[in-house]
ROSE-4610 file (N, C-alpha, C; in Angstrom, 1 decimal, always signed):
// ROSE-4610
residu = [X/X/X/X/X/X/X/X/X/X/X/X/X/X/X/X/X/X/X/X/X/X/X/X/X/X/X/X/X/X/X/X/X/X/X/X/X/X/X/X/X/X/X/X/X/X/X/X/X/X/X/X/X/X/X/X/X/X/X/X/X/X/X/X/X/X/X/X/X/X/X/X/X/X/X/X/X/X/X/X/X/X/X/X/X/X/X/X/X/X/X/X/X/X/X/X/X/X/X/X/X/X/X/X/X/X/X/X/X/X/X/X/X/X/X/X/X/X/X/X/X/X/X/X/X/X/X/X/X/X/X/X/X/X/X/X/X/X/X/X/X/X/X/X/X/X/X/X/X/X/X/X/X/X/X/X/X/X/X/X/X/X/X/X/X/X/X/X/X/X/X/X/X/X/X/X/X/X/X/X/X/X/X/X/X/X/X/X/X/X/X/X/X/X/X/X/X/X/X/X/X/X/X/X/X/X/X/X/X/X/X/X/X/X/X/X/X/X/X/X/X/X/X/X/X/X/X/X/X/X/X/X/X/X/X/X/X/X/X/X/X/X/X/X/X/X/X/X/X/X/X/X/X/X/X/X/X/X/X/X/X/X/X/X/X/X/X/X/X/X/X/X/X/X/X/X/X/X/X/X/X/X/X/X/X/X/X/X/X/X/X/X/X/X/X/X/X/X/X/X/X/X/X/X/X/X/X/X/X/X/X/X/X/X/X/X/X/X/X/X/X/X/X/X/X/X/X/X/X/X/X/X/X/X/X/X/X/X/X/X/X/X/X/X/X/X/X/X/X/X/X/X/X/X/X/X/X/X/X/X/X/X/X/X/X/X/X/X/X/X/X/X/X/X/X/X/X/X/X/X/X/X/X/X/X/X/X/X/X/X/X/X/X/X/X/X/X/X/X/X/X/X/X/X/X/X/X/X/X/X/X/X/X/X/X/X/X/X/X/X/X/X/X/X/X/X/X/X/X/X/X/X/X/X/X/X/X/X/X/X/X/X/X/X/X/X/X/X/X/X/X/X/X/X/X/X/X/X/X/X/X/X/X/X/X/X/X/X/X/X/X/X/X/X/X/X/X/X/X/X/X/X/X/X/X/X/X/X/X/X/X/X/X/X/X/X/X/X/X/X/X/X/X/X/X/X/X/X/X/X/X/X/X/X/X/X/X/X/X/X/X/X/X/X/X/X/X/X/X/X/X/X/X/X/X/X/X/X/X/X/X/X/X/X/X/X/X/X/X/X/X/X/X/X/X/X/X/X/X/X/X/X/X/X/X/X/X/X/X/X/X/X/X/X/X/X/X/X/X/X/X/X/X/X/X/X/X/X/X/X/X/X/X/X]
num = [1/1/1/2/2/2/3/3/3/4/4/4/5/5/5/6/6/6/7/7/7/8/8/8/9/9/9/10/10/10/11/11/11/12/12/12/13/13/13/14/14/14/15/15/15/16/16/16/17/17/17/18/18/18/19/19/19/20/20/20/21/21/21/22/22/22/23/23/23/24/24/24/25/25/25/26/26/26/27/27/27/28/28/28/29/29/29/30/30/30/31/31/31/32/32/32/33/33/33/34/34/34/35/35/35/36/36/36/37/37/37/38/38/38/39/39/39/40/40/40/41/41/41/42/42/42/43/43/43/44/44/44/45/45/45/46/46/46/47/47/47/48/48/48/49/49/49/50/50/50/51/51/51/52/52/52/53/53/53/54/54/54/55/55/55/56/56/56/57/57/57/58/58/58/59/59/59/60/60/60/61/61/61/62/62/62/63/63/63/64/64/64/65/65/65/66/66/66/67/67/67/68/68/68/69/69/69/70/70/70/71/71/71/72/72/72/73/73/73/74/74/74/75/75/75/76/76/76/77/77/77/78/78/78/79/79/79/80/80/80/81/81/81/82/82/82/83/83/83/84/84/84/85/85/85/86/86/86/87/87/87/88/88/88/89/89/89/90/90/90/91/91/91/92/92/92/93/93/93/94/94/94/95/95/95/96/96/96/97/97/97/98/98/98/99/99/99/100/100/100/101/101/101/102/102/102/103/103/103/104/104/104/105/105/105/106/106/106/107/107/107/108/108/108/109/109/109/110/110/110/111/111/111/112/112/112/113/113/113/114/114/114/115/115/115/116/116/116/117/117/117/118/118/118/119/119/119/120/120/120/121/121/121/122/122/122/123/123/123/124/124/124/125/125/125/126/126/126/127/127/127/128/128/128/129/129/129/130/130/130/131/131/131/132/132/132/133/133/133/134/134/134/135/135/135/136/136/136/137/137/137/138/138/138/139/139/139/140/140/140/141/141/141/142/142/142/143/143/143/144/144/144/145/145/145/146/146/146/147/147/147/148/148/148/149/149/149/150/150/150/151/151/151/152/152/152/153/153/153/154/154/154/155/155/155/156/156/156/157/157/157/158/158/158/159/159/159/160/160/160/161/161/161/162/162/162/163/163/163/164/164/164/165/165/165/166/166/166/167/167/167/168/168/168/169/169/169/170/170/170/171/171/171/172/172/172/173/173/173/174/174/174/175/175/175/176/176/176/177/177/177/178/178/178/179/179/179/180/180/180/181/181/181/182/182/182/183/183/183/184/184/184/185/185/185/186/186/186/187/187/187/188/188/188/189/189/189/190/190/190/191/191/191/192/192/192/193/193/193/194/194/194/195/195/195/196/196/196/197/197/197/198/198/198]
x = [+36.6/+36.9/+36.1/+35.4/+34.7/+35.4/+35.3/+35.9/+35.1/+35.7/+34.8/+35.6/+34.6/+35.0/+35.7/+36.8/+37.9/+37.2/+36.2/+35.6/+34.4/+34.5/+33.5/+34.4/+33.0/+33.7/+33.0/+32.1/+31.2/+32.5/+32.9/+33.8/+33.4/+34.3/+34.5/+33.4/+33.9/+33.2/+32.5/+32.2/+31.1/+31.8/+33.5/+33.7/+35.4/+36.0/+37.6/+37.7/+38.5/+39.0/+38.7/+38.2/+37.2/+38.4/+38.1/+39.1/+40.2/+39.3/+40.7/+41.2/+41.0/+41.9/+41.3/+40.2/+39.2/+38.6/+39.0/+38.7/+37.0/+36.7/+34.6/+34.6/+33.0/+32.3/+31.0/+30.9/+29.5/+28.7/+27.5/+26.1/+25.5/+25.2/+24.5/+23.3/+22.0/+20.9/+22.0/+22.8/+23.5/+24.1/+24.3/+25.3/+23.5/+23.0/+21.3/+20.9/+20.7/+20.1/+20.6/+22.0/+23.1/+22.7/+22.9/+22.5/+21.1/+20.2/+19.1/+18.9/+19.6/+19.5/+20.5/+21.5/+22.2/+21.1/+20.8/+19.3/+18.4/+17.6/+16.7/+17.3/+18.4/+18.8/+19.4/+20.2/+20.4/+18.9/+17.7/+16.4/+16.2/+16.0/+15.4/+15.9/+17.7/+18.2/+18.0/+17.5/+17.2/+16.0/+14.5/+13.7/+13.9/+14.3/+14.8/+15.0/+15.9/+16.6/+15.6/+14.6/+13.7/+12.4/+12.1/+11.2/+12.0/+13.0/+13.9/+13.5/+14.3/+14.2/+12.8/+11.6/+10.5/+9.5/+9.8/+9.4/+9.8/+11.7/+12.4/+12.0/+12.4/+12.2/+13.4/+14.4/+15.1/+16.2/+16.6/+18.2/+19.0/+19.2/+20.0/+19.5/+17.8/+17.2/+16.4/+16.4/+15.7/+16.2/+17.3/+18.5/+19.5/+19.6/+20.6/+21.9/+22.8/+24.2/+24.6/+23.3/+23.9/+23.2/+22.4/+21.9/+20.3/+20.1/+18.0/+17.6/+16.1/+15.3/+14.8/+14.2/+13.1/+11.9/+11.0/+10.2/+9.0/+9.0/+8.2/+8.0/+9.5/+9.5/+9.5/+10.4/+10.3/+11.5/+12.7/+12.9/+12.5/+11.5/+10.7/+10.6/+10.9/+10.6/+8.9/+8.5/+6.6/+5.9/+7.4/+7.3/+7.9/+8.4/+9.4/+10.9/+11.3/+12.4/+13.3/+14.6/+15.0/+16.1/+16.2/+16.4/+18.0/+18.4/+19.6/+20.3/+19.8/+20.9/+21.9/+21.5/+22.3/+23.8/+23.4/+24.6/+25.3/+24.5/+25.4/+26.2/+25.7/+25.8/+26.7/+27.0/+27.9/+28.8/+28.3/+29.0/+30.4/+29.9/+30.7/+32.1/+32.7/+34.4/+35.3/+36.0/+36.4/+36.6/+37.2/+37.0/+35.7/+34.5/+33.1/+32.5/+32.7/+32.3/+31.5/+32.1/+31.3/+29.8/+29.7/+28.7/+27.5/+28.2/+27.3/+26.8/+27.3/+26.9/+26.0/+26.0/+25.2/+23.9/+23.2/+22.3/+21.8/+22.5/+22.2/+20.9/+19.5/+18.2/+17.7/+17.9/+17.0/+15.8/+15.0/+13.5/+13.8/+14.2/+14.9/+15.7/+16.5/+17.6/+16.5/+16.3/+15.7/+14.7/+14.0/+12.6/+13.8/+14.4/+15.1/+15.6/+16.5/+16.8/+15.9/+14.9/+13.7/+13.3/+12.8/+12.6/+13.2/+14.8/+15.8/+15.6/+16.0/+16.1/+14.5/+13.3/+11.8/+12.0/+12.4/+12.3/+13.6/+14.7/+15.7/+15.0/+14.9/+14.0/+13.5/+12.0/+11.1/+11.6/+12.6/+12.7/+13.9/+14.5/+15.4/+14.8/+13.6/+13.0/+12.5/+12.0/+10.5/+11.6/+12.3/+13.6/+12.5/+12.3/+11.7/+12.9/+13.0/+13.4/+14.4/+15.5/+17.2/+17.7/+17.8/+19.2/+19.0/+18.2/+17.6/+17.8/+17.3/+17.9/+19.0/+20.0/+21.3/+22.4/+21.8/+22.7/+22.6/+20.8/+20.3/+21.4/+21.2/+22.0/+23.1/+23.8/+25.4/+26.0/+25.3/+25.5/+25.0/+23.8/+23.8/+24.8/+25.6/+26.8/+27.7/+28.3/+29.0/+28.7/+28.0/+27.9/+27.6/+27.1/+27.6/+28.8/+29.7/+30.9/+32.0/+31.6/+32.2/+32.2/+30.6/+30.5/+32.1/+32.6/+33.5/+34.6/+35.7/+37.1/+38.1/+38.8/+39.4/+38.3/+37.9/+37.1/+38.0/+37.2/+37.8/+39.0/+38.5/+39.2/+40.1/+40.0/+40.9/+41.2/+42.4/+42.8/+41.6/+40.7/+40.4/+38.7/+38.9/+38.4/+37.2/+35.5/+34.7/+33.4/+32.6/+31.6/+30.5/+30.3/+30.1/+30.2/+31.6/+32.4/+31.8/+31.9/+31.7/+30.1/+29.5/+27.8/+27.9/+28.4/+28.1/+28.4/+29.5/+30.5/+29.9/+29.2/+28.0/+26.9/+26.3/+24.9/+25.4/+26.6/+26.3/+26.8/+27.2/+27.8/+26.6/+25.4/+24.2/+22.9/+23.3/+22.8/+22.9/+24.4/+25.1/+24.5/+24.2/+23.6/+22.2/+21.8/+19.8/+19.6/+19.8/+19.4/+17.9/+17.2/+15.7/+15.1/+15.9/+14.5/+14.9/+15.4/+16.0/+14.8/+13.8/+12.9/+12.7/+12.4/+12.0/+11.2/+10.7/+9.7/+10.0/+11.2/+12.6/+12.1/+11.9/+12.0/+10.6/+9.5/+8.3/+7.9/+8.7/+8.3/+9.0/+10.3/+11.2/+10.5/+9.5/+8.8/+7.6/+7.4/+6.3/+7.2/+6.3/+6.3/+7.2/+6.7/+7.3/+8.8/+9.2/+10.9/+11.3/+10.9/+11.5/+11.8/+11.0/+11.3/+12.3/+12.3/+13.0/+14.3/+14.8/+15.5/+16.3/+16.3/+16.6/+15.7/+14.8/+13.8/+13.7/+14.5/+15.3/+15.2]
y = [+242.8/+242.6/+241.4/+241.6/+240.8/+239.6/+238.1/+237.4/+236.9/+235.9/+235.8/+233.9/+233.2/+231.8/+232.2/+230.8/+231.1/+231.1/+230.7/+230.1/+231.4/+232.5/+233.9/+234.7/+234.8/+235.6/+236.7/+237.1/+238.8/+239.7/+240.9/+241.5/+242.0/+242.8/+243.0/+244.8/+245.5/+246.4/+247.2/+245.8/+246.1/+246.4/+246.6/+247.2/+246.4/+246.3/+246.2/+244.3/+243.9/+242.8/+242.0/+241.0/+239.8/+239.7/+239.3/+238.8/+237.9/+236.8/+235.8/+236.0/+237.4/+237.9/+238.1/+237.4/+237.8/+238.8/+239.7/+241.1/+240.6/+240.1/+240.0/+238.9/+239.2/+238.3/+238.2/+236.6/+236.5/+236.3/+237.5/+237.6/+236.2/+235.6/+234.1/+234.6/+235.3/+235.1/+234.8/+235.1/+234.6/+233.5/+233.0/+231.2/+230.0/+231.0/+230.0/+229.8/+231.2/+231.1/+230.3/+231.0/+229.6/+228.0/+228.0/+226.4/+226.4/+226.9/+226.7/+226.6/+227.8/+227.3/+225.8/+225.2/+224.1/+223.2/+222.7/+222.1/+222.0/+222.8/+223.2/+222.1/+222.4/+221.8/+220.5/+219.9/+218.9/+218.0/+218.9/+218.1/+217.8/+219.1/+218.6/+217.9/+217.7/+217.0/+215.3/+214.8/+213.6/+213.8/+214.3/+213.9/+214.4/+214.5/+215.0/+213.3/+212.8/+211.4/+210.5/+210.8/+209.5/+209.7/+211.1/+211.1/+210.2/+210.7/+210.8/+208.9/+208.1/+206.7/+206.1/+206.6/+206.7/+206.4/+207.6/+207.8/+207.8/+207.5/+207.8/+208.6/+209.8/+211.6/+211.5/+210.6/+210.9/+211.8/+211.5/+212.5/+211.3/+210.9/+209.8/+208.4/+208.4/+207.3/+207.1/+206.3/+206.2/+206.8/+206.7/+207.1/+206.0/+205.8/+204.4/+205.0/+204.0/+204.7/+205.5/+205.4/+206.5/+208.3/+208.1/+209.0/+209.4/+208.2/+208.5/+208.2/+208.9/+208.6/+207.8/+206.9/+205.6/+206.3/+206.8/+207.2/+206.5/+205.4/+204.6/+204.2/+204.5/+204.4/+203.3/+202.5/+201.2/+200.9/+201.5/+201.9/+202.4/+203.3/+203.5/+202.6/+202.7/+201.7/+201.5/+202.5/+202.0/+200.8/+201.2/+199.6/+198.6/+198.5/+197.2/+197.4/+198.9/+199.2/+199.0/+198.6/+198.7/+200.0/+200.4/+201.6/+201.3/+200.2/+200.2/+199.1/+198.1/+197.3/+198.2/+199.0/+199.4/+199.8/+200.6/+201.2/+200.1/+199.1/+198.3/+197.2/+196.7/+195.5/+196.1/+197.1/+197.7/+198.4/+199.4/+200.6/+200.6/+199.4/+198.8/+198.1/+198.8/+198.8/+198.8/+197.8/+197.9/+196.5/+196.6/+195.7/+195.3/+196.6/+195.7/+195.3/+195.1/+195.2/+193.9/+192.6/+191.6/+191.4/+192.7/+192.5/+193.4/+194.4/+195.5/+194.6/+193.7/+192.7/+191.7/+191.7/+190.5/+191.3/+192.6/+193.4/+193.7/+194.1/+195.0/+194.5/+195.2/+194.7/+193.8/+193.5/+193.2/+193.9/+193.6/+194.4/+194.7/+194.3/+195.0/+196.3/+195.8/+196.9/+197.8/+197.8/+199.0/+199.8/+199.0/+199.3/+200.4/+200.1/+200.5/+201.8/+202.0/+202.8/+204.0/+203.4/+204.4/+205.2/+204.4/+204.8/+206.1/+205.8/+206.8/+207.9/+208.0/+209.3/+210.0/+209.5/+209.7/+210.8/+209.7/+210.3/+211.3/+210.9/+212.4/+213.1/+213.3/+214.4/+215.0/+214.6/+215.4/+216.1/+215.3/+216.0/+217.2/+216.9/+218.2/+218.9/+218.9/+220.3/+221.0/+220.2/+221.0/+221.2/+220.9/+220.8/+220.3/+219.4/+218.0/+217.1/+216.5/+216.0/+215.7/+217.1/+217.0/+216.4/+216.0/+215.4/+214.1/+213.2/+212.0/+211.9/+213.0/+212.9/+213.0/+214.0/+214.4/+212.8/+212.2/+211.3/+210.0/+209.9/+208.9/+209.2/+210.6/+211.0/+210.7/+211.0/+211.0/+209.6/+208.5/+207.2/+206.3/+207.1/+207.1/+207.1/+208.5/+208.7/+208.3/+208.3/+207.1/+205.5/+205.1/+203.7/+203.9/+205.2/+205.1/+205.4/+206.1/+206.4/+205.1/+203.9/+202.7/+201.9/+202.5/+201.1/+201.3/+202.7/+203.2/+203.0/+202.1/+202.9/+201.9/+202.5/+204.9/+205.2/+206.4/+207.5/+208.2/+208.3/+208.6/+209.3/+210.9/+211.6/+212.3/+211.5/+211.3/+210.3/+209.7/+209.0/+208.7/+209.6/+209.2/+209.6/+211.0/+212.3/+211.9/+212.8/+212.5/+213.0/+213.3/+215.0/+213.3/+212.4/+211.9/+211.9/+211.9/+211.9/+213.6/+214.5/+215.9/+216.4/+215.3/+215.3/+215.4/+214.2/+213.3/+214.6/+214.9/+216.0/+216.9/+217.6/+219.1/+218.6/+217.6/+217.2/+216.5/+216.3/+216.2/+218.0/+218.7/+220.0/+220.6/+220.2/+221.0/+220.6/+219.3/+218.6/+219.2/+220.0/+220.2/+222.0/+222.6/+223.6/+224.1/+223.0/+222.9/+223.7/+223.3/+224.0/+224.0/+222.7/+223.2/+224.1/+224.7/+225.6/+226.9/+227.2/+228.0/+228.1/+228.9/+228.3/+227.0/+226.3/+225.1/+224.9/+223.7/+223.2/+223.0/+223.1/+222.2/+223.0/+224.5/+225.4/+225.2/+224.9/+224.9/+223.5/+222.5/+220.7/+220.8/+221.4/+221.4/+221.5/+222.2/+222.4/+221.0/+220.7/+219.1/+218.6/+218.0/+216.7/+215.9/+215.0/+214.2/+214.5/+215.6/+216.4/+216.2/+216.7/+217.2/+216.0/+214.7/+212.9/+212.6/+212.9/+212.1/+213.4/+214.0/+215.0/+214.2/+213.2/+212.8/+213.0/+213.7/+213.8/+215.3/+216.2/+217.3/+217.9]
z = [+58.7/+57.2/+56.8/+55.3/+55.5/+54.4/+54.7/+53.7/+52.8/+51.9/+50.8/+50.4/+49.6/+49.7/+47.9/+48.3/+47.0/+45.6/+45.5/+44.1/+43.8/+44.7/+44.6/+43.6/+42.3/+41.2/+41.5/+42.6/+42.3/+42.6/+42.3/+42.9/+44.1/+45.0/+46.3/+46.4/+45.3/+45.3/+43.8/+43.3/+42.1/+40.6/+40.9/+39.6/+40.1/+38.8/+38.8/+39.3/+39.3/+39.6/+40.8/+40.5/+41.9/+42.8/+44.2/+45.3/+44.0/+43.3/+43.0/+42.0/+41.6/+40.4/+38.8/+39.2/+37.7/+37.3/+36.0/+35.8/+36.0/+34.9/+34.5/+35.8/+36.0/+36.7/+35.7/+35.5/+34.8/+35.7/+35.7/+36.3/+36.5/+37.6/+38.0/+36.9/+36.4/+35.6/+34.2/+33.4/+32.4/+32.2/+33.7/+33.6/+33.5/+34.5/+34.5/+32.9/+32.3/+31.2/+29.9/+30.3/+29.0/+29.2/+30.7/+30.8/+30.4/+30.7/+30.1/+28.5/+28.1/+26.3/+26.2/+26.8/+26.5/+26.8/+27.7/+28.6/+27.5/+27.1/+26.1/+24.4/+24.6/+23.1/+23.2/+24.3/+24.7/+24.5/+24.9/+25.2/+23.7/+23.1/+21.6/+20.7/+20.7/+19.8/+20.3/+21.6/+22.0/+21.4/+21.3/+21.1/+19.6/+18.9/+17.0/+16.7/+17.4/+17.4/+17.7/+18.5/+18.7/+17.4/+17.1/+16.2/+14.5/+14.9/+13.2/+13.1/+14.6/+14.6/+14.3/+14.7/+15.2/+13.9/+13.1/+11.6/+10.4/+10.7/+9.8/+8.6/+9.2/+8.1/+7.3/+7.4/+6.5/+6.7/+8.1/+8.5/+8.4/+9.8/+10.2/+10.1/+9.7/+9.5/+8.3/+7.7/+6.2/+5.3/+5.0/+4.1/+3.5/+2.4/+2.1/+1.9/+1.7/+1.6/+0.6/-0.2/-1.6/-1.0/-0.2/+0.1/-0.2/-0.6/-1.2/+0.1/+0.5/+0.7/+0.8/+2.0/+1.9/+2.1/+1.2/+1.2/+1.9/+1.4/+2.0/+3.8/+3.8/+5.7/+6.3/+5.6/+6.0/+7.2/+7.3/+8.3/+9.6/+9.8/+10.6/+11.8/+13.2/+14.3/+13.8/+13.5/+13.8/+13.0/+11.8/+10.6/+10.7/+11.8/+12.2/+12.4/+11.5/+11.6/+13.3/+13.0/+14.0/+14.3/+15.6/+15.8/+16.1/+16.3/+16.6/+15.7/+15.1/+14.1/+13.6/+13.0/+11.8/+12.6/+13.3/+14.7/+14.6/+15.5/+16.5/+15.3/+14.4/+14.0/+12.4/+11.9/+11.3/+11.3/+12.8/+13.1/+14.0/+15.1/+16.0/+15.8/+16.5/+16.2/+17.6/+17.4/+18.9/+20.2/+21.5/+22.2/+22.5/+22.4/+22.8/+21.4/+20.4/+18.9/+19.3/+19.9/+19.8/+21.0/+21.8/+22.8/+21.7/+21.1/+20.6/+18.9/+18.6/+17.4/+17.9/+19.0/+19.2/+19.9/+20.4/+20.7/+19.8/+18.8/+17.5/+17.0/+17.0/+16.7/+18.0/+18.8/+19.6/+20.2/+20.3/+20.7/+22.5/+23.1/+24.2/+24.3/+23.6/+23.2/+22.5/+21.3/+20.5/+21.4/+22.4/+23.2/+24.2/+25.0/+26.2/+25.0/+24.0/+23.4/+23.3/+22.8/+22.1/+23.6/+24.6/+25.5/+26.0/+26.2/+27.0/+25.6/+24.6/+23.9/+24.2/+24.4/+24.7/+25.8/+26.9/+28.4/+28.2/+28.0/+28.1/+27.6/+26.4/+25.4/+26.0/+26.6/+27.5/+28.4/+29.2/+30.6/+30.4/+29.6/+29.6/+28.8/+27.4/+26.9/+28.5/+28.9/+30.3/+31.3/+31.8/+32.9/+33.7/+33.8/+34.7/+35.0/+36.2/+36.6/+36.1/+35.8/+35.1/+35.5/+36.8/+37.8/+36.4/+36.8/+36.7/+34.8/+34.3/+32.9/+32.3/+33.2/+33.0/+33.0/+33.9/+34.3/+33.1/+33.0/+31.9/+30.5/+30.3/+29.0/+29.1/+30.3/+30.4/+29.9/+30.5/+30.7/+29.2/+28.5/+27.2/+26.4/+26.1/+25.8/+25.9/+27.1/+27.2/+26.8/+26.7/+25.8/+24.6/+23.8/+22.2/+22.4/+23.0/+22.9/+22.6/+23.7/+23.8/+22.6/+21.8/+20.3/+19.1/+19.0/+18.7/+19.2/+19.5/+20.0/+19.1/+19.5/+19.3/+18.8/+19.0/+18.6/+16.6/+15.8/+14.9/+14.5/+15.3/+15.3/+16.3/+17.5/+18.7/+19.4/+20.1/+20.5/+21.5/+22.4/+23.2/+23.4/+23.1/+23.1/+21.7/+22.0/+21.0/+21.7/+20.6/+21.2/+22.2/+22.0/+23.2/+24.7/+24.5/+25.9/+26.1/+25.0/+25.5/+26.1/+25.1/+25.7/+27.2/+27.5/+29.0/+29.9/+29.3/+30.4/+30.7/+29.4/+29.6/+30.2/+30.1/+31.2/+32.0/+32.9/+34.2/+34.9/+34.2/+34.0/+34.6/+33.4/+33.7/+34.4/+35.3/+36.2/+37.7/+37.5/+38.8/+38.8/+37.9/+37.6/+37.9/+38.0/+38.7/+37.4/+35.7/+34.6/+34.3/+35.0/+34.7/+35.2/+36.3/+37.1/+36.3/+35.4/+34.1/+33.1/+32.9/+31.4/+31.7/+32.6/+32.7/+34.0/+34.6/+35.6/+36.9/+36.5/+38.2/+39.3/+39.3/+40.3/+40.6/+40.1/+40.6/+40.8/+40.7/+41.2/+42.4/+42.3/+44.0/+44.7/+44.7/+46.1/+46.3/+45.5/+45.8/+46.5/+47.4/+48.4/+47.7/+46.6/+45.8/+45.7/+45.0/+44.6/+46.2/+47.5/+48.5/+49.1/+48.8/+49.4/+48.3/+47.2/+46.3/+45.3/+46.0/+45.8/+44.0/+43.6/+42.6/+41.6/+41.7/+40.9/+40.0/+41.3/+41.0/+39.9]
């Protein structure tokens, strides 16, 4: 008789109810590809966020409180704008409020910022080296999460915390080699020394 490990959803004979009791089994090519479209969009809304900071187009950056336009773009990191005052040094609320006030605009901070939304961006559009992005993002998240607490609309709970959770989710997934590059760098020298490169 043949066994099967507890966490096997394929059924036993192709149709009706899995060993652990689950009517459907989702096909492994549909769990790859989901993570791939999450992977895929996780990547673009990081690099959306660095262009928006970057150029300020006028979503989240170069906008005043009434809602106009800085057409001129003087927000813009490329015009001096800073990518993080406004966050840190108005947004910040909380036990860390006075570490995240005193960062807020530093060319450190804004540089390392700009950077990580750059490098996540990339690596999760191409699924390049996800491990390594998954974790950058996660750890991202979690520290905008922290500029906040309480979280507005939960005690605890906040699509930050839910970021973090879905890319180490889709880290543990190997989601690049999905529509992405992962499956064809694995095999370099480089990926097979440095399996974090993954």
């Amino acid at each position: 008789m043949a066994t099967t490990h507890p966490y096997d959803t394929t059924p036993a004979d192709g149709r009706g109810p899995t060993p652990t009791g689950h009517v459907d089994h989702v096909p492994r090519q549909a769990t790859a590809r989901t993570a791939a479209v999450l992977r895929i969009g996780f990547g673009l809304t990081f690099l959306w966020a660095f262009l928006d900071k970057l150029l300020a187009l006028g979503f989240s950056t170069g906008r005043d409180e009434t809602g106009v336009v800085d057409r001129l773009g003087d927000a813009a990191w490329i015009h001096g704008g800073s990518p993080t005052e406004g966050f840190l040094a108005f947004g910040a609320d909380g036990p860390f409020e006075g570490f995240y006030h005193r960062i807020a605009g530093a060319p450190w901070a804004d540089a390392l910022f700009m950077l990580g939304l750059l490098g996540i961006g990339v690596a999760l559009t191409l699924g390049i080296a996800t491990r390594l992005a998954c974790g950058a993002g996660a750890l991202l998240y979690v520290l905008m999460w922290t500029v906040v607490l309480p979280p507005e609309n939960h005690p605890v709970l906040d699509e930050h915390l839910l970021g973090a959770a879905t890319l180490v989710l889709l880290a543990l997934l190997a989601a690049g080699d999905t529509w992405g590059l992962g499956a064809r760098l694995a095999r370099t020298d480089l990926v097979r020394r440095v399996p974090a490169l993954r």
